[in-house]
MARDREN-568764 format. One record per residue (C-alpha): x, y, z; residue in three letters. Coordinates in steps of 0.2 Angstrom, whole numbers, padded with zeros to 4 digits, always signed. Example, Ala and Ser with C-alpha at 12.3 -4.5 7.8 and 13.67 -1.06 7.14 Angstrom:
BEGIN
+0062-0022+0039ALA+0068-0005+0036SER
END
This chain:
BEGIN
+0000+0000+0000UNK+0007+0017-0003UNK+0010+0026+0012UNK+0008+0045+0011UNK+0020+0060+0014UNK+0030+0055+0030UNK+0022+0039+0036UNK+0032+0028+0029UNK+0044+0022+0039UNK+0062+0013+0036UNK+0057-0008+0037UNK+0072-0010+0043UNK+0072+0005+0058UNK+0069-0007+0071UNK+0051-0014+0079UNK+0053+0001+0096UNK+0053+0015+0087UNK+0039+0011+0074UNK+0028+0007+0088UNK+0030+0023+0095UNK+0025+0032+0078UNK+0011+0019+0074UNK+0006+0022+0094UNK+0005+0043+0088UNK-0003+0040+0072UNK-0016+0031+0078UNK-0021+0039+0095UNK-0022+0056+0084UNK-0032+0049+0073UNK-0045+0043+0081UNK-0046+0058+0091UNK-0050+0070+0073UNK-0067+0073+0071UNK-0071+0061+0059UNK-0061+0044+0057UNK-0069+0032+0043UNK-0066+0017+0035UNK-0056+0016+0020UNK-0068+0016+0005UNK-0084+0011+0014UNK-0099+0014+0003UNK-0111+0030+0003UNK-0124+0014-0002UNK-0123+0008+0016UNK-0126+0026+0026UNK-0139+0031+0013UNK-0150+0016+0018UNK-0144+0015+0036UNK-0152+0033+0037UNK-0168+0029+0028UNK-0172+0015+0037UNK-0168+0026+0056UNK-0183+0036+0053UNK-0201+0030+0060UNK-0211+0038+0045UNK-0198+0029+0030UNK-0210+0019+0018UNK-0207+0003+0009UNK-0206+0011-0007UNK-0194+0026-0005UNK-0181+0008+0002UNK-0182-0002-0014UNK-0179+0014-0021UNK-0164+0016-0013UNK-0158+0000-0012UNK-0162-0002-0031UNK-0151+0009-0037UNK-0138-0002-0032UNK-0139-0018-0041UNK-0126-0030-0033UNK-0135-0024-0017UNK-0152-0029-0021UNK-0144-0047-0028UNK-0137-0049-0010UNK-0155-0046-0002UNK-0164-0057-0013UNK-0152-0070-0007UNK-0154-0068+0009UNK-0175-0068+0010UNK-0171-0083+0002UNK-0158-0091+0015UNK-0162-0106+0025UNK-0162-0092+0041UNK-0175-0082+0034UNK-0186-0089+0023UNK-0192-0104+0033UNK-0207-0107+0023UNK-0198-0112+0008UNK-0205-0099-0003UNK-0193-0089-0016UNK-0196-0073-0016UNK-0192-0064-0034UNK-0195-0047-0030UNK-0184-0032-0019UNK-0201-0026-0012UNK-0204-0045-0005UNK-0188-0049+0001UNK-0185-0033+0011UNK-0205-0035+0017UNK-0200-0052+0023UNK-0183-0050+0032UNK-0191-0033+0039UNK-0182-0016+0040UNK-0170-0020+0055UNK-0161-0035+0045UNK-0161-0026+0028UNK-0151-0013+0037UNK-0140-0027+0045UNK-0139-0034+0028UNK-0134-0017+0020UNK-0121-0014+0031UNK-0113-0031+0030UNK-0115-0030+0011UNK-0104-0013+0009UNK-0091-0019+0021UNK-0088-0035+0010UNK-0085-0022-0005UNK-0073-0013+0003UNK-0057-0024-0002UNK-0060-0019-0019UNK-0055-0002-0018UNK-0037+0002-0023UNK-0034+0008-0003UNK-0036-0010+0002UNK-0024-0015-0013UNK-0010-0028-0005UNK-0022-0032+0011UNK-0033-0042+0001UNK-0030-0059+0011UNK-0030-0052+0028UNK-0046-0044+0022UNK-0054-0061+0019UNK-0048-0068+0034UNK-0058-0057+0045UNK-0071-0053+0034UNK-0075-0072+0034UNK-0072-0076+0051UNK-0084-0061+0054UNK-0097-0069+0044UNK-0096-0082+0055UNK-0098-0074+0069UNK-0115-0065+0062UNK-0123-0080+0057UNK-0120-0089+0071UNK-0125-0077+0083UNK-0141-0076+0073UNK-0143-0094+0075UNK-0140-0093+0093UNK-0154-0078+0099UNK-0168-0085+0087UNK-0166-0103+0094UNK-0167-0095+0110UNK-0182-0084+0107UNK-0174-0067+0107UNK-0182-0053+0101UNK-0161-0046+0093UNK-0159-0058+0085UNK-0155-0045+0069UNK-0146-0033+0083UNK-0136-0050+0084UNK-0131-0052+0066UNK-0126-0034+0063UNK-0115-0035+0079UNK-0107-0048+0072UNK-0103-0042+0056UNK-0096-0024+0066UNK-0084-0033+0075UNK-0075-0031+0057UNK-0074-0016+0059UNK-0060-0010+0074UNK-0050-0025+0064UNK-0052-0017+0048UNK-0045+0001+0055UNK-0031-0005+0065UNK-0026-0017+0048UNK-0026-0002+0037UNK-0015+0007+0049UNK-0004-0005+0052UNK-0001-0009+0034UNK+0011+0009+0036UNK+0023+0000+0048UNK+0031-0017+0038UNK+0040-0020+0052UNK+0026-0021+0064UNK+0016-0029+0050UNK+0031-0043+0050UNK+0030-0049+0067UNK+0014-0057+0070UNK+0014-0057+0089UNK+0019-0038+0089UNK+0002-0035+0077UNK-0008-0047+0086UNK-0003-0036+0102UNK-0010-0020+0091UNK-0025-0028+0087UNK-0029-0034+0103UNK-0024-0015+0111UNK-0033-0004+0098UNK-0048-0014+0088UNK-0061-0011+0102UNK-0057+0007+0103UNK-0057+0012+0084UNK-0071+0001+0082UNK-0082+0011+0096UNK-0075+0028+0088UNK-0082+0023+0072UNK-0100+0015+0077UNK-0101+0030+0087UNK-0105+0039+0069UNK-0115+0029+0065UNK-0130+0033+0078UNK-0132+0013+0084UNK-0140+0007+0097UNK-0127+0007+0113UNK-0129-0011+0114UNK-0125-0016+0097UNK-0110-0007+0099UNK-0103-0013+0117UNK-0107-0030+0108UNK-0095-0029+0093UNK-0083-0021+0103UNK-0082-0028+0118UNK-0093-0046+0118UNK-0078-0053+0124UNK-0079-0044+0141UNK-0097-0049+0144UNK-0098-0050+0163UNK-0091-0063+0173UNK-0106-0064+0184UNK-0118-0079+0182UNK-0132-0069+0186UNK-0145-0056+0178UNK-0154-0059+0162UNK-0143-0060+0146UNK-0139-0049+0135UNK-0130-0044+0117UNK-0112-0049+0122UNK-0118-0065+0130UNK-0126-0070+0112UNK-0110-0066+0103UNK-0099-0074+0115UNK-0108-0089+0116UNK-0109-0089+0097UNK-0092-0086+0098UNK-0087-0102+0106UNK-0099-0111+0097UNK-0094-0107+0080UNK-0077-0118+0083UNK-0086-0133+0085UNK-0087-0141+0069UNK-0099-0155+0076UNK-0108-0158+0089UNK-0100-0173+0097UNK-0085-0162+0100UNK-0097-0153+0114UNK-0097-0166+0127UNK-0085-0160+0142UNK-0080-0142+0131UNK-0075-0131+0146UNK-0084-0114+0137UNK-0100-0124+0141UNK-0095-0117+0161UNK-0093-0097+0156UNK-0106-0086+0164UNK-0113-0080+0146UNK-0120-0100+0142UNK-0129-0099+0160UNK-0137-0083+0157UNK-0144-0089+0141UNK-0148-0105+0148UNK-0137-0114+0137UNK-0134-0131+0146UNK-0125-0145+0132UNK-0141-0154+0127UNK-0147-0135+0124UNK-0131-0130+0113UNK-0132-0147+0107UNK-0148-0141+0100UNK-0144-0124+0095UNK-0131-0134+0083UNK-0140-0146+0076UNK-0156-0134+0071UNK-0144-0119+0065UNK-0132-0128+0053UNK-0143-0124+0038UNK-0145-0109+0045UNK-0128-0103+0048UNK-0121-0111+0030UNK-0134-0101+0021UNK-0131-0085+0029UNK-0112-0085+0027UNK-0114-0090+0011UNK-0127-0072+0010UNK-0115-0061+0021UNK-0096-0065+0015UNK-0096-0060-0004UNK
END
């Protein structure tokens, strides 16, 4: 990626004094008044606005969502996923599918949709792979979560999805800026140690912009926190940790005797391991045919 003016620094300058620069960089920049994501579509905030107002109509949607076509291919796909079209009726039309997914997961499915185009922009150029990798595990996550608060009967089970999909984002920032530094890009436990440092807090700068609920965004940024406490009703982090953990079990036989099965998020949701057991074996269709609708 080429680095503007004096960011570049030397590879071979040494790891200390790199950090020190990517450390300044980064601090100032999420400290500017407006810090954004490299190349993320006007699409995605056009119809994340529209569909924030009470009085927005069904028509003055497709309209929006219309003018993009690759869009509009990725909502018919979803309606028509195993997740959401339980029925086994194909819809053919936008006005259908965003009638039969509702509002709050057409917006989900927006967002999703525009990060996944990002990596084709020339900023993302050389960071391709990297991109996939969260992207996809990303996906993941999304569906999964999904999975995880419908068979439970929650009512965010969409708030879920986009969660998911958000945690992205704070990865996605940090890569970009990183990307400056080959050196610290080089040593994978030194940019593991930057991820781990900086994702939660670029990511809660950048939702912050985009006028989401506050749950979504503690979720997405910091699921991994949810409280340690086994007590009190669950909530958004508890869904996406849990789905978190579940989403590395490839089948369910490799449940029995899984130490996550103990953390507090599973009791609040009152996942025992017949009830995860469950979850996985109802949600596999599910979650194949929403990754295969989120990660382009």
């Amino acid at each position: 990626m080429a680095v503007p003016g004096n960011m570049a620094l030397n590879p071979g300058a040494g790891i200390a004094p790199a950090l020190v620069e990517f450390t300044r960089q980064i601090g100032a920049e999420l400290a500017a008044e407006a810090p954004e994501l490299p190349a993320f579509p006007e699409i995605a905030m056009r119809v994340r606005q529209a569909l924030s107002r009470d009085e927005v109509s069904i028509d003055e949607v497709v309209r929006i969502v219309g003018a993009e076509p690759s869009l509009s291919v990725r909502l018919l796909q979803l309606a028509n996923s195993a997740a959401v079209n339980r029925g086994d009726q194909r819809v053919t039309t936008l006005r259908t599918a965003i009638t039969r997914m509702g509002f709050s997961l057409a917006r989900s499915a927006t967002i999703a949709f525009a990060m996944s185009q990002m990596r084709r922009a020339e900023s993302w150029r050389g960071l391709q792979d990297r991109f996939r990798e969260i992207w996809e595990s990303c996906a993941r996550l999304a569906a999964t979560a999904f999975s995880v608060a419908r068979q439970r009967r929650r009512a965010d089970a969409d708030q879920a999805l986009l969660a998911g999909m958000l945690h992205a984002v704070g990865k996605l920032y940090v890569l970009t800026r990183v990307s400056r530094f080959p050196v610290l890009m080089g040593d994978p436990a030194i940019a593991a140690e930057i991820d781990q440092v900086w994702q939660a807090r670029a990511g809660r700068v950048l939702l912050a912009r985009w006028t989401l609920p506050s749950e979504v965004i503690e979720a997405a940024c910091g699921f991994d926190q949810a409280a340690a406490g086994a007590h009190g009703p669950a909530n958004l982090s508890d869904v996406l940790l849990s789905a978190h953990y579940l989403m590395g079990v490839r089948d369910v036989s490799g449940l029995p005797g899984a130490a996550f099965l103990a953390e507090p998020c599973f009791a609040r949701l009152g996942l025992d391991l017949d009830g995860a057991a469950r979850v996985l074996q109802a949600s596999t269709a599910e979650i194949a045919s929403l990754r295969a609708a989120l990660a382009d």
